[in-house]
Structure formats: structure tokens, C-alpha cells
C-alpha positions as CSV (number, residue, x, y, z in Angstrom):
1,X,10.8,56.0,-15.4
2,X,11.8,52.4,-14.6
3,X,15.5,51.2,-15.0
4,X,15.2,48.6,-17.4
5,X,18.0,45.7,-17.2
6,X,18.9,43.0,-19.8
7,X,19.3,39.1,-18.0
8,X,22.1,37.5,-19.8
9,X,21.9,34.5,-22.1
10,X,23.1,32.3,-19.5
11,X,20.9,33.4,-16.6
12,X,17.9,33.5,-18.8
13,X,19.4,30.0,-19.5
14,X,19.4,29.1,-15.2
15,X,16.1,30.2,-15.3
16,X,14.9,28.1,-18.1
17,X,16.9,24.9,-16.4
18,X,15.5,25.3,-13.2
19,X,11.7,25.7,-14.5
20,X,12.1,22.7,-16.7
21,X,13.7,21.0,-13.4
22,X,10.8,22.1,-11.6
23,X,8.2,20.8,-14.1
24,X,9.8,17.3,-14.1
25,X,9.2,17.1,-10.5
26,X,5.6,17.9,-10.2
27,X,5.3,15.4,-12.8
28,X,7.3,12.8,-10.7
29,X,5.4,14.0,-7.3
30,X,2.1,13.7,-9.2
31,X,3.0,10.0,-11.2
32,X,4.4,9.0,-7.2
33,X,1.0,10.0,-5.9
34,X,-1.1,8.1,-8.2
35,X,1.0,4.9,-7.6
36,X,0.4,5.9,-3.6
37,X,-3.1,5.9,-4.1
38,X,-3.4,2.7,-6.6
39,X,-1.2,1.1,-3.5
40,X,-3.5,2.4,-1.0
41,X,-6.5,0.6,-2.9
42,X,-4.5,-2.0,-3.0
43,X,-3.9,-2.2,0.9
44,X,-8.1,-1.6,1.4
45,X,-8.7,-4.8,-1.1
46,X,-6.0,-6.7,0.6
47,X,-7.2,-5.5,4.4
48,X,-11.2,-6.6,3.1
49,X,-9.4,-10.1,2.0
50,X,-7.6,-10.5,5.7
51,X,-10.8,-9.7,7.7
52,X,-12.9,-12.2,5.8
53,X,-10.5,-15.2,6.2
54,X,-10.1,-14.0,9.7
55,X,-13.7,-14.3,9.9
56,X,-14.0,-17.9,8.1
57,X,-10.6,-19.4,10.0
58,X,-12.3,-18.1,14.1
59,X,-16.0,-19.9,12.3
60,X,-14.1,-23.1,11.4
61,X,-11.7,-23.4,14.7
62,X,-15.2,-22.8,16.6
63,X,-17.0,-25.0,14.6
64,X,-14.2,-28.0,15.0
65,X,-13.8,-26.9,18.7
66,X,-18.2,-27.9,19.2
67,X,-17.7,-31.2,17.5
68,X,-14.5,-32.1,18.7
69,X,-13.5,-30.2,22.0
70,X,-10.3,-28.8,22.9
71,X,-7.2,-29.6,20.9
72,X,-4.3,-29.8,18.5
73,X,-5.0,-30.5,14.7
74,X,-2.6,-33.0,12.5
75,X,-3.3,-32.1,9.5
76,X,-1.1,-34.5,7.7
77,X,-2.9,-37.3,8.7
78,X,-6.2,-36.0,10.1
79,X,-6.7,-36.1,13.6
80,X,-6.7,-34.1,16.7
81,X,-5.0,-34.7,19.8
82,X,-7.3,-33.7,22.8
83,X,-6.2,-31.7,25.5
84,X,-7.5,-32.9,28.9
């Protein structure tokens, strides 16, 4: 026959704390995943935004650089200094 033991109130209360402690953090882990991942999406959108004004900034400077040739932009008062 098995020997059959009785926990205690307080270690059956130990166990209890550290499940409950245990719970919370998979919760945590999973709310600090989804937050990764909205963040992530985030960074994609963001990265999609960077190459497309990379894209439009090289088209302008190579557009200006056709009409204009080499140089260096004022754009307070709209003119370019050529570089010779």
C-alpha cells in the first residue's frame, strides 16, 4: 500500500502562491509579446515609409542634379551654388 502524507496548510498555501505567481507571469510574457509584435508592425510600416522617401528624395536630387548640375541647395532663398 502507498504511504499517504498530509501537506500542511501553509505549504498547500506556497503552492497556491507560487502557481498564482506563475499565472501572472504568462499573462505578463504573453500581454509583452503582443506589444512586441504590434511594435514590430510598427517598425515594418515605419521601414516601408523610410524606403519610399528614400526613393522620392535620390529621384528629386537626380532630377535637380539633370537641370541644374552639380551643387549645393539654399533653401532659404532658393538657389544653388554650383560646384565647378
Amino acid at each position: 500500500m502507498a504511504n499517504i502524507e498530509k501537506l500542511t496548510d501553509q505549504e498547500i498555501k506556497q503552492i497556491q502562491t507560487l502557481q498564482d505567481q506563475q499565472s501572472e507571469l504568462i499573462e505578463k510574457f504573453g500581454q509583452l509579446e503582443y506589444q512586441i509584435q504590434l511594435l514590430e508592425l510598427q517598425k515594418k510600416k515605419l521601414t516601408n515609409q523610410l524606403e519610399q522617401f528614400n526613393l522620392k528624395e535620390t529621384e528629386l536630387a537626380n532630377d535637380l542634379n539633370k537641370k541644374y548640375g552639380n551643387g549645393t541647395i539654399n533653401i532659404q532663398d532658393g538657389t544653388i551654388t554650383k560646384q565647378s
